[in-house]
VEXLUMTOR-327083 format. One line per 10 residues: number of its first residue (from 1); for each residue x, y, z of N, C-alpha, C. Coordinates in Angstrom, 3 decimals. Each point is the difference from the previous one (the first is absolute). Layout:
REM VEXLUMTOR-327083
NUM) X,Y,Z,X,Y,Z,X,Y,Z | ...
END
This chain:
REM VEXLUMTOR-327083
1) 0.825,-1.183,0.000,-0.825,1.183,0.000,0.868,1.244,0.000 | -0.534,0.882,-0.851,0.681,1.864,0.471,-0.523,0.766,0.809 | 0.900,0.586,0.697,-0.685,0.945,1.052,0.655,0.984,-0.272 | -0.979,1.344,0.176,1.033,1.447,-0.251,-0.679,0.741,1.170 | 0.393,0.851,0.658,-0.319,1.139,0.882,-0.987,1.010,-1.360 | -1.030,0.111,0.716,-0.990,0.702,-0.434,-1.164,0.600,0.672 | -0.870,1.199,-0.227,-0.530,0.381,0.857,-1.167,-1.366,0.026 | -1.452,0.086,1.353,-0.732,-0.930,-0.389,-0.650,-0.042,-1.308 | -0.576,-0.877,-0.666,-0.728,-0.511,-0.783,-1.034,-0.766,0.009 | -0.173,-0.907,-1.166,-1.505,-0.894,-0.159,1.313,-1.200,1.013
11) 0.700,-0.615,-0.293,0.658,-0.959,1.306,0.280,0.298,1.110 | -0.595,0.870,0.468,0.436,0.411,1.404,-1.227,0.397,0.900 | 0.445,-0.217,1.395,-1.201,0.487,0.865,-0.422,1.473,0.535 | -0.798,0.288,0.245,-0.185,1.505,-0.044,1.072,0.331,1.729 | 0.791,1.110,-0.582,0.935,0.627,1.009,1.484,-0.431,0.004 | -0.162,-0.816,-0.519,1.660,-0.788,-0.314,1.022,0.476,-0.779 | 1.136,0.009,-0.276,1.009,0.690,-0.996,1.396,-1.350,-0.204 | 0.153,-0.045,-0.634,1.293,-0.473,0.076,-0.040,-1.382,-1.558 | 0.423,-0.969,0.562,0.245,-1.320,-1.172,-1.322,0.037,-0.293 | -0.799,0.156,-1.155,-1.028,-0.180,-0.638,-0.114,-1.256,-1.412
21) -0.817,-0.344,-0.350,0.274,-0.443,-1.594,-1.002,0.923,-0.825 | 0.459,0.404,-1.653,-0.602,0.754,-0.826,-0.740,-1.182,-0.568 | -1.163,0.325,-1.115,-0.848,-0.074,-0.192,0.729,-1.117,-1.106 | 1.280,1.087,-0.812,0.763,-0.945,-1.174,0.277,-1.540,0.340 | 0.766,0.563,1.579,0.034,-0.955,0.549,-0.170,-1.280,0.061 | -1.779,0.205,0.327,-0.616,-0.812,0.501,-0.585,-0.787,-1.381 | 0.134,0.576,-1.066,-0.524,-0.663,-1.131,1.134,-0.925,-0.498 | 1.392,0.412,0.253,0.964,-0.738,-0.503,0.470,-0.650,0.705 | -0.159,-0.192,1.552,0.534,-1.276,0.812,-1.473,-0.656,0.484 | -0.649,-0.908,-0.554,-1.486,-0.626,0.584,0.631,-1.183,0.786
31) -0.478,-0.189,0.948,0.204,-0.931,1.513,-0.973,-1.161,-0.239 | 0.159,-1.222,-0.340,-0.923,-1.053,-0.215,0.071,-1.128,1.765 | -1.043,-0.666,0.041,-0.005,-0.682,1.152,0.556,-1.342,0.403 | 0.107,-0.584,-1.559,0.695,-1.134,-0.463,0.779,0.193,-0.939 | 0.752,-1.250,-0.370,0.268,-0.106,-1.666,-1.086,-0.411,-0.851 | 0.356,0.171,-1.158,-1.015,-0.743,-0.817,0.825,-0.920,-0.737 | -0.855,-1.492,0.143,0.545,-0.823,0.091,-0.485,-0.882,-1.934 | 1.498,-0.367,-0.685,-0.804,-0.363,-1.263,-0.803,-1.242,-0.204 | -0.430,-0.052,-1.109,-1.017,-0.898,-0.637,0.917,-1.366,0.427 | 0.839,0.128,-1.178,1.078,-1.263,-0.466,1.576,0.224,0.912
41) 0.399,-1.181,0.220,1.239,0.179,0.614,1.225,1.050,-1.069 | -0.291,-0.775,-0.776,1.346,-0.036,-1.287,-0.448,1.728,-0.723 | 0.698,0.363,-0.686,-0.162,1.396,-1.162,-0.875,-1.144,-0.980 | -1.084,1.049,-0.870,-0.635,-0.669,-1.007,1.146,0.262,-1.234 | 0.827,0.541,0.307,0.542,-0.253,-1.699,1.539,0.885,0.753 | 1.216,-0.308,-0.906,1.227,0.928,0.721,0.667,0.413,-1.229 | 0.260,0.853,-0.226,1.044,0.817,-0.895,1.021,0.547,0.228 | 1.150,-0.247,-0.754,1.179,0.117,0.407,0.199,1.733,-0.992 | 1.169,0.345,0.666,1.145,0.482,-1.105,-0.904,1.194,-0.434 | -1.552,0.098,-0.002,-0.859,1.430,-0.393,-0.617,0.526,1.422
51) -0.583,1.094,-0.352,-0.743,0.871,0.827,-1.087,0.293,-0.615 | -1.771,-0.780,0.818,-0.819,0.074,-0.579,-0.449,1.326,1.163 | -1.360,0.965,-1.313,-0.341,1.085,0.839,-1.537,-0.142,0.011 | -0.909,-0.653,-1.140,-1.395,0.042,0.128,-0.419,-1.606,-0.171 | -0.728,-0.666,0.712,-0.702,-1.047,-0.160,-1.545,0.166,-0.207 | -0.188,-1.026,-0.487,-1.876,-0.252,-0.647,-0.187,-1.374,-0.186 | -1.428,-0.294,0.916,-0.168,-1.727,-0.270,-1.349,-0.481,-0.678 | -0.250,-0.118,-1.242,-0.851,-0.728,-0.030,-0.407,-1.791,0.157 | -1.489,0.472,0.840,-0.148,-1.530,0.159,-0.920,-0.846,-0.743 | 0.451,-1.298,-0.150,-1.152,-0.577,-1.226,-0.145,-1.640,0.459
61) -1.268,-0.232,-0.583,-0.106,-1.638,0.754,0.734,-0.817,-1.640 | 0.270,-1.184,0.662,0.323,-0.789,-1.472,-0.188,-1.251,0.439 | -0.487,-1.206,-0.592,-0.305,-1.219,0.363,0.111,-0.540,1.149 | -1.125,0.993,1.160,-0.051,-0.458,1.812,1.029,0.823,0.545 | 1.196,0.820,-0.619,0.763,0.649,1.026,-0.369,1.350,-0.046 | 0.599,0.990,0.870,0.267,1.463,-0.025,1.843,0.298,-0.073 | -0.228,0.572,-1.242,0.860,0.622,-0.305,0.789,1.266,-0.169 | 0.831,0.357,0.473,0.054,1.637,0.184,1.290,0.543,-1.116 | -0.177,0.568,-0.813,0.888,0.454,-0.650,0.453,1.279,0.130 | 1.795,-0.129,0.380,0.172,1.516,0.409,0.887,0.728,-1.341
71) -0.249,0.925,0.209,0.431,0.975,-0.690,0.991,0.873,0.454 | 1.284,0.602,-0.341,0.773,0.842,0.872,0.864,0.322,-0.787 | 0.522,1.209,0.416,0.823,1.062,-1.058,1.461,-0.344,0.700 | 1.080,0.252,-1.127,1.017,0.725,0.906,0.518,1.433,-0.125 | 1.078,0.352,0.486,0.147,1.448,-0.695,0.649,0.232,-1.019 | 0.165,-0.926,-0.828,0.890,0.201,-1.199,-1.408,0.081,-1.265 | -1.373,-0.505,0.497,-1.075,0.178,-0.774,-0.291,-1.131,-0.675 | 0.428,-1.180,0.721,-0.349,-1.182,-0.312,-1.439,-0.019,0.705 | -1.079,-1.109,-0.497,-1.300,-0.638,0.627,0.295,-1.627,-0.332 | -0.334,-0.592,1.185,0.487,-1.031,0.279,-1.190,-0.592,0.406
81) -0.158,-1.669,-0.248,-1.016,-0.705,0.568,0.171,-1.246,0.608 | -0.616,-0.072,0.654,0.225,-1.680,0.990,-1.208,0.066,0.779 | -0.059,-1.937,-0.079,-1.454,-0.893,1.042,0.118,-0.450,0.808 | -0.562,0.520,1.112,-0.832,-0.812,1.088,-0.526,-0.956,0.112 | -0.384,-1.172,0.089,-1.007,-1.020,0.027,-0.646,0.002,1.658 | -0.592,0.563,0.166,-0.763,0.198,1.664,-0.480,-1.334,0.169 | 1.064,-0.446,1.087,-0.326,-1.266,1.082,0.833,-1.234,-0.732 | 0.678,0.365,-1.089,1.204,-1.034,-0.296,1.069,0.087,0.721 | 0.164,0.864,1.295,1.173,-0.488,0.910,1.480,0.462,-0.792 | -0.238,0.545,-1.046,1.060,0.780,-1.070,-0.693,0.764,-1.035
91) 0.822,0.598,-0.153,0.399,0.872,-1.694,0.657,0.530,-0.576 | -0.103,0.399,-1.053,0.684,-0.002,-1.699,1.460,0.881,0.751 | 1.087,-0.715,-0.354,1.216,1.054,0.208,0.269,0.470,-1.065 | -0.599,-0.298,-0.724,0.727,0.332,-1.806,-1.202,1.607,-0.490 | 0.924,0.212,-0.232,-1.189,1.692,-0.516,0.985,0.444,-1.158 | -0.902,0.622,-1.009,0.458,0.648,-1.283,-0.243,0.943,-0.198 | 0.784,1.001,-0.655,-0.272,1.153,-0.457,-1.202,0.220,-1.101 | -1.038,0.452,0.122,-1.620,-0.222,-1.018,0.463,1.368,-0.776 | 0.544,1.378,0.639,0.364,1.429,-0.866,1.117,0.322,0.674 | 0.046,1.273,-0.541,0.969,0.789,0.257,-0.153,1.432,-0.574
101) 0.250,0.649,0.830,-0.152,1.498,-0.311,0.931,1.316,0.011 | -0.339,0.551,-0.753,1.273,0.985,0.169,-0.346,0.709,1.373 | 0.929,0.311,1.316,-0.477,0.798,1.086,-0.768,-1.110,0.895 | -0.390,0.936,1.249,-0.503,-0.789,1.299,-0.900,-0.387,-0.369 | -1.152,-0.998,0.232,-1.307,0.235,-0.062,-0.449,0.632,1.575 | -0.338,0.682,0.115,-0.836,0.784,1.355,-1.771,-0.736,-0.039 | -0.140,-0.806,-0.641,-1.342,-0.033,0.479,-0.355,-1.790,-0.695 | -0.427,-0.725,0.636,-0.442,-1.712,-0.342,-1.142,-0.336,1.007 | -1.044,-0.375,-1.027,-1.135,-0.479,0.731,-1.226,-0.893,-0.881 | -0.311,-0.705,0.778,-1.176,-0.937,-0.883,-1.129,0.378,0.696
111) -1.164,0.107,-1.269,-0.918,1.145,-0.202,-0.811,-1.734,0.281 | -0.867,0.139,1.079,-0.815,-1.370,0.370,-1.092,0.720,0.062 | -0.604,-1.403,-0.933,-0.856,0.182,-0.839,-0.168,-1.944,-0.409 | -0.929,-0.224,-1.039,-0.324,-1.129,-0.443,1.296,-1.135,-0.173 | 0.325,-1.062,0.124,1.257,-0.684,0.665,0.801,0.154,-1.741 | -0.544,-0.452,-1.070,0.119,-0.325,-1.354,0.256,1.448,-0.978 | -0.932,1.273,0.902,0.540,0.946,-0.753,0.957,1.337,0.506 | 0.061,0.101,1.078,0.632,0.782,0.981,1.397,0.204,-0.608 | 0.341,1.007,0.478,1.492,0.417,-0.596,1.088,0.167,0.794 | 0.843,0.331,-0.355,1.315,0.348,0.884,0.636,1.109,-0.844
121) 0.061,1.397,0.801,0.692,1.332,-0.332,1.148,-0.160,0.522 | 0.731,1.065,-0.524,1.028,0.383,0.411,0.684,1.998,-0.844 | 0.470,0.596,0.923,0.225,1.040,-0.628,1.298,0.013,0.048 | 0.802,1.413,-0.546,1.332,0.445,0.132,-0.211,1.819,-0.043 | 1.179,0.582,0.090,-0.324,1.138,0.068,-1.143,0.720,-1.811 | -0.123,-0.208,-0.327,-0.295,-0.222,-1.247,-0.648,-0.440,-1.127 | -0.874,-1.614,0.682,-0.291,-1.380,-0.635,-0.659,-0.521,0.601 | -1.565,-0.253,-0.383,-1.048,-1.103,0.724,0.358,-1.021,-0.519 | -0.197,-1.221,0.036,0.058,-1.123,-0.756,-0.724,-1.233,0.360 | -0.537,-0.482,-0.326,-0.360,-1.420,0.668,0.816,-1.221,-0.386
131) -0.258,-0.869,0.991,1.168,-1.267,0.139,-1.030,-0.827,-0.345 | 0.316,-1.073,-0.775,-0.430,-1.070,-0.626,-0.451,-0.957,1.009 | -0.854,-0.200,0.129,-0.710,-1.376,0.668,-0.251,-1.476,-0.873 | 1.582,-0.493,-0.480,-0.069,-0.998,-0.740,-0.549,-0.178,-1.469 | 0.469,1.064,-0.459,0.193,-0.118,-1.749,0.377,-1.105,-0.438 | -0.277,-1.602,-0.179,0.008,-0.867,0.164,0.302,-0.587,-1.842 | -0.439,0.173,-0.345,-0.170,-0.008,-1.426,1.125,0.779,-1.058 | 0.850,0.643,0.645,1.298,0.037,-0.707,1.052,-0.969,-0.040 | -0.376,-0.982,0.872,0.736,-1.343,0.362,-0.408,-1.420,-1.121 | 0.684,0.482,-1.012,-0.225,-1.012,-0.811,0.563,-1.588,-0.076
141) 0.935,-0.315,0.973,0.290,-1.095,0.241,-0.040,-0.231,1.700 | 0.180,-1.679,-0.106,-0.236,-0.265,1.564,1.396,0.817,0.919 | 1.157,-0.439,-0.670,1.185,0.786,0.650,-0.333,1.463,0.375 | -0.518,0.726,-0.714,-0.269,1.582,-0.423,-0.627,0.190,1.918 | -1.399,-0.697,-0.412,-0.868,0.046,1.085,0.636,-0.314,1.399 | 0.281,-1.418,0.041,0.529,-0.032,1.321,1.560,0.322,0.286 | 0.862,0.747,-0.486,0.781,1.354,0.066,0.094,0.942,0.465 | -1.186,0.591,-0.562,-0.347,0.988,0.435,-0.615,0.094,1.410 | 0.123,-0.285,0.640,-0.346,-0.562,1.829,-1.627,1.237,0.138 | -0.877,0.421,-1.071,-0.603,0.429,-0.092,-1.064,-0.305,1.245
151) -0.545,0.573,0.838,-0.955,-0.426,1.137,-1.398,-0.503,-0.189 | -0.538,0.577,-1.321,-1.035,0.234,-0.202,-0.135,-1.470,-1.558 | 0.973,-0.338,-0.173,0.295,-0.825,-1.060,0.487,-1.159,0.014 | -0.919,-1.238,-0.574,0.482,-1.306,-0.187,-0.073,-1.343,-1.038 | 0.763,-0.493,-0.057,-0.292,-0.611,-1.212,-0.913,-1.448,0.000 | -1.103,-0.113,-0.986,-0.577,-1.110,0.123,0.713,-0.606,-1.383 | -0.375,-1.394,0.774,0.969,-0.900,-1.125,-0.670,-0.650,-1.000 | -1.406,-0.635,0.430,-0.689,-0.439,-0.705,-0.858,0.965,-1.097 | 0.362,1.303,0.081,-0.584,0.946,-1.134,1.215,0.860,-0.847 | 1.491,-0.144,0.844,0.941,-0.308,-0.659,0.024,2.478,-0.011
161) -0.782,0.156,1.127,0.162,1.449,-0.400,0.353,0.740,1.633 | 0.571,1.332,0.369,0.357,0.601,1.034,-1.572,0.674,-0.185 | -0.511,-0.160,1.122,-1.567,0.607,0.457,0.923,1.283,1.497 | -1.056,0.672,0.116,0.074,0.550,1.219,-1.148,-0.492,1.103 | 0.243,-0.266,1.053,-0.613,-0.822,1.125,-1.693,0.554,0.857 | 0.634,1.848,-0.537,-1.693,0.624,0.756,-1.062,-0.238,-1.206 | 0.107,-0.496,-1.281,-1.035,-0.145,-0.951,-0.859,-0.987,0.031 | -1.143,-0.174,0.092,-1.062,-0.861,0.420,0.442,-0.861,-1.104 | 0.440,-0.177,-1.490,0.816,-1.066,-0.680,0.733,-0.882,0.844 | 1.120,0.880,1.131,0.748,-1.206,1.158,-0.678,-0.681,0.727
171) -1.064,0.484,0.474,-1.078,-0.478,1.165,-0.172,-1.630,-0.176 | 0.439,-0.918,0.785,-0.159,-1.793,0.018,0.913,-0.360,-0.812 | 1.362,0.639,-0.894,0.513,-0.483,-0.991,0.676,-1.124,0.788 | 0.190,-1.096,-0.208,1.205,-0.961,1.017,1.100,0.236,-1.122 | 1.402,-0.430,0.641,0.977,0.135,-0.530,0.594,1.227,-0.526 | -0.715,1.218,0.965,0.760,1.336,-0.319,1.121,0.702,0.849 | 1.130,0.100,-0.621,1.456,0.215,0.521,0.229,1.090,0.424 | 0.251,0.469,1.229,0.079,1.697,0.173,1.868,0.036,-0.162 | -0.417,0.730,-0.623,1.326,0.738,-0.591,1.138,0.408,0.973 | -0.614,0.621,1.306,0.583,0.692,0.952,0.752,-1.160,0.814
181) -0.798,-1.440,0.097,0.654,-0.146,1.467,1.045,-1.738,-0.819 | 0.457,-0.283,-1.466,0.340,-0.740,-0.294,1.633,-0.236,-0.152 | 0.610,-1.159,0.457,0.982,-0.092,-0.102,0.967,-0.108,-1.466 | 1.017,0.297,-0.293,0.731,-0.424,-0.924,-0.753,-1.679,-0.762 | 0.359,-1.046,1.156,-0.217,-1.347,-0.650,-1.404,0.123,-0.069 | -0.656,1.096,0.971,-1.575,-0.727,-1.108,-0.122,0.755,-1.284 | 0.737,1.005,-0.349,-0.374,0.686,-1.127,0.967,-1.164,-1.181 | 0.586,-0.236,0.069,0.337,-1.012,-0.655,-0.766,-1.409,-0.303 | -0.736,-0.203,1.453,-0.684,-1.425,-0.266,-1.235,0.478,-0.558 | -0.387,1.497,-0.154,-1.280,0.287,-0.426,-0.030,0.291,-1.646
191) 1.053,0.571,-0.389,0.484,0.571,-1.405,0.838,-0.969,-0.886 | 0.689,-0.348,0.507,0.962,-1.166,-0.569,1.661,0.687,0.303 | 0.979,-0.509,-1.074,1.249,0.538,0.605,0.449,1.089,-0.638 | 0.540,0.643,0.344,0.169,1.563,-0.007,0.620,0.349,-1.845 | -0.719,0.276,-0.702,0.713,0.233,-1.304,1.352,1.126,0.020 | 0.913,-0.857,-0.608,1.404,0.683,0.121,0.745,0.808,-0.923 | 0.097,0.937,0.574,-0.117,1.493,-0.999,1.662,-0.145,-0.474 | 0.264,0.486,-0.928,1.072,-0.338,-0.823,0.834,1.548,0.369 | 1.514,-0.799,-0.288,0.529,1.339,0.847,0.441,0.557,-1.844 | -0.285,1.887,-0.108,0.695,0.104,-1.539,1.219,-0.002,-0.209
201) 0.683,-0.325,-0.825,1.374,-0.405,-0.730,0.782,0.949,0.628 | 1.575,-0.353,0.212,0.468,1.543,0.315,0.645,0.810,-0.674 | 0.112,1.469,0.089,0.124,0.878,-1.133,1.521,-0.006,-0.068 | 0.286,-0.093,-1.391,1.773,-0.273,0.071,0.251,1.486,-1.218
END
């Protein structure tokens, strides 16, 4: 706490003079009765090596779970995404860069609203923009799709196409792959083996 010698005030009792607290004070040191104690033992997600400044979570159900997808900037003007699976006892350590922007973004938020059409903003000094909620369909192969650790995106096999998961099309699909939470060997056991890109000749 700060204390300054001041005449009385709103912290003080009538007739008194001396160690008081100001008003600034009192707004910038708040006195709680406990701690507050978290949800989960563990961090839901850890990042190294950056400095994130705005977070945003949207939440969405997907075949019986709740899922929370966060959203978070750093200051270099990256937007970054990673999943939750609420009550799997873990989640996603892996997060990708979805944009990037020139400058801070100062402002990230999901505009809740209908689960399938709701959005996710984000500003900069400069720039509204909205963030993609699983543009799903630029993913023209299975690799493409589950790659892209997309949250909102997964690949079904038996229709041989990347769907996005809030479209009543996903609704009962069996055998649909979320993109976000798959390992190396299953993207392999799901796609086949990795086509091998040819290195070009070297320039002499």
């Amino acid at each position: 706490q700060v204390w300054i010698t001041e005449q009385p005030g709103p912290f003080s009792c009538p007739g008194t003079t001396g160690m008081q607290r100001t008003v600034d004070d009192a707004s910038r040191y708040q006195l709680v009765a406990s701690s507050v104690e978290a949800m989960d033992p563990e961090p839901l997600h850890v990042v190294s090596g950056k400095k994130l400044d705005k977070i945003a979570v949207d939440v969405i159900m997907f075949d019986g779970s709740i899922q929370e997808v966060m959203y978070f900037t750093t200051e270099s003007g990256e937007i970054r995404q990673a999943v939750h699976v609420v009550g799997s006892g873990s989640s996603s350590q892996v997060d990708h860069v979805i944009q990037s922007v020139d400058g801070a973004v100062s402002y990230l938020s999901v505009h809740q609203g209908n689960e399938e059409t709701r959005q996710v903003y984000a500003t900069t000094e400069d720039t509204i923009m909205t963030i993609s909620r699983g543009d799903c369909t630029q993913y023209r192969s299975c690799f493409e799709c589950l790659d892209s650790r997309d949250a909102y995106c997964g690949w079904v096999t038996g229709m041989n196409t990347c769907m996005n998961k809030l479209t009543d099309a996903a609704q009962g699909i069996l055998g649909l792959i979320e993109a976000h939470s798959v390992s190396e060997e299953t993207i392999v056991a799901t796609c086949g083996a990795r086509p091998v890109t040819q290195e070009p000749p070297p320039v002499v």
